[in-house]
Structures are given as structure tokens and as C-alpha cells.
N, C-alpha and C positions, 0 to 999 in steps of 0.2 A: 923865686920871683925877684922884681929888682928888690934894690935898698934904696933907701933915700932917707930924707930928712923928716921928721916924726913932730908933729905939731902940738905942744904939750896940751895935753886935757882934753884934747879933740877928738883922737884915736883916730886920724885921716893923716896916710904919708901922702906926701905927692912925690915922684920920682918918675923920673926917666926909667923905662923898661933895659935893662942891658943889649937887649938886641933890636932896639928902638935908634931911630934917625933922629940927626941933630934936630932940634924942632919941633920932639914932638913933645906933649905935655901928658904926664899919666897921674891918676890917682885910685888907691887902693883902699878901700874898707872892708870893715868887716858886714858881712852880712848875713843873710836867712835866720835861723832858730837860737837864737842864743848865740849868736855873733860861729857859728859852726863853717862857715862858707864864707869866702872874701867876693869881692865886687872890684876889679881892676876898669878902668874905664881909660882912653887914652884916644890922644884929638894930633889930628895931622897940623900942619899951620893951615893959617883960612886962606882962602880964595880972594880974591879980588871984590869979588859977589859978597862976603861975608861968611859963605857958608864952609864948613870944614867935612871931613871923614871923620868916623867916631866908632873906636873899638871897642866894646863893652864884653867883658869875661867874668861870667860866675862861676868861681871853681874853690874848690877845697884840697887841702894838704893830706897826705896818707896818715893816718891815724888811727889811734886801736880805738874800738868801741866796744864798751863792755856790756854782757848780756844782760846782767844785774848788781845790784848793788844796794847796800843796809847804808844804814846810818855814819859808819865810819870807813868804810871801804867798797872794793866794786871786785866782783870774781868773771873769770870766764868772756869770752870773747872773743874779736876777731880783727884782723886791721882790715882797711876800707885802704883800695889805691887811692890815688890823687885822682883827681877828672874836673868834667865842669864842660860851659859850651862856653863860644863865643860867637857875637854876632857884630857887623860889621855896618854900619849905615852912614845917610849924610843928615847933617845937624843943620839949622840954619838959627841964626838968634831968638826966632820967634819959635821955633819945635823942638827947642829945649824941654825934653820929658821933665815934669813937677819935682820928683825926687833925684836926678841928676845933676851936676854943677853945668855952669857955664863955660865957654873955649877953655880949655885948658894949656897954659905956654909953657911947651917945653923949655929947656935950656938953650 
């Protein structure tokens, strides 16, 4: 995923996607069950109108998951690929979803 610059204490990069256009603004958290799943969200420039495109992807990294696990350790298990969906909508200042940021400006 991209890289970008890391907001001390916050745990939200914002960064440019690498195969993202000049302009656009992306930011990446962590999310679902214990921070297991990222939340990449990422905004075209606005319109005229106000209103922009808004790419939002919840996907997770390939990692092992173990079947069980004691006190000081975890046995047995299996890797999980990477996946996740993405959905693609138009934003306007006022239908900014509650737990979403506002426009996001790219570089």
C-alpha cells in the first residue's frame, strides 16, 4: 500500500496512493476488530460544485492466524491472503458519512 508520512500519536498516515494522480488525497487507518483490517479512503479534487469522488477500501494484509493459543504462546494455524472490498461514491460537504474525514488534498 502506499507510504506516507505518520502523524505521531494518532496512528492515521495520509499519503498519496502510488498509483494515485497528482491531486488526489488518501488516508489509511487502522480498522475492524482490534485494529485487524486497514480503512484506506482517498478523494479526487472537488468540483466546481463542491462535491468530489471518494474511494473507500477495507482490506487487510496476508497473515498467519493461529488456531490457539495459552498464556505465552499460540500453536497451529493458517495464513489468510490479503483481500478486502472497495467502494467508490460522490461526497458532497454536507454527506460527509459521521466516522469519515472531510475532502482529503492530495499533493
Amino acid at each position: 500500500m502506499a507510504a506516507g508520512a505518520v502523524l505521531a500519536g494518532t496512528g492515521i498516515a495520509y499519503a498519496a496512493r502510488a498509483d494515485a494522480a497528482p491531486g488526489i488525497g488518501c488516508q489509511t487507518v487502522l480498522w475492524g476488530f482490534l485494529g485487524s483490517q486497514r480503512r484506506t479512503i482517498c478523494d479526487s479534487p472537488q468540483r466546481a460544485d463542491g462535491s468530489w469522488t471518494r474511494e473507500r477500501t477495507i482490506w487487510w494484509p496476508e497473515r498467519w492466524v493461529p488456531l490457539a493459543c495459552g498464556r505465552y504462546s499460540c500453536w497451529g494455524g493458517y495464513w489468510q491472503d490479503a483481500g478486502g472490498s472497495r467502494e467508490t461514491y460522490p461526497v458532497t460537504p454536507e454527506t460527509v458519512l459521521a466516522d469519515e474525514p472531510g475532502h482529503l488534498v492530495g499533493a
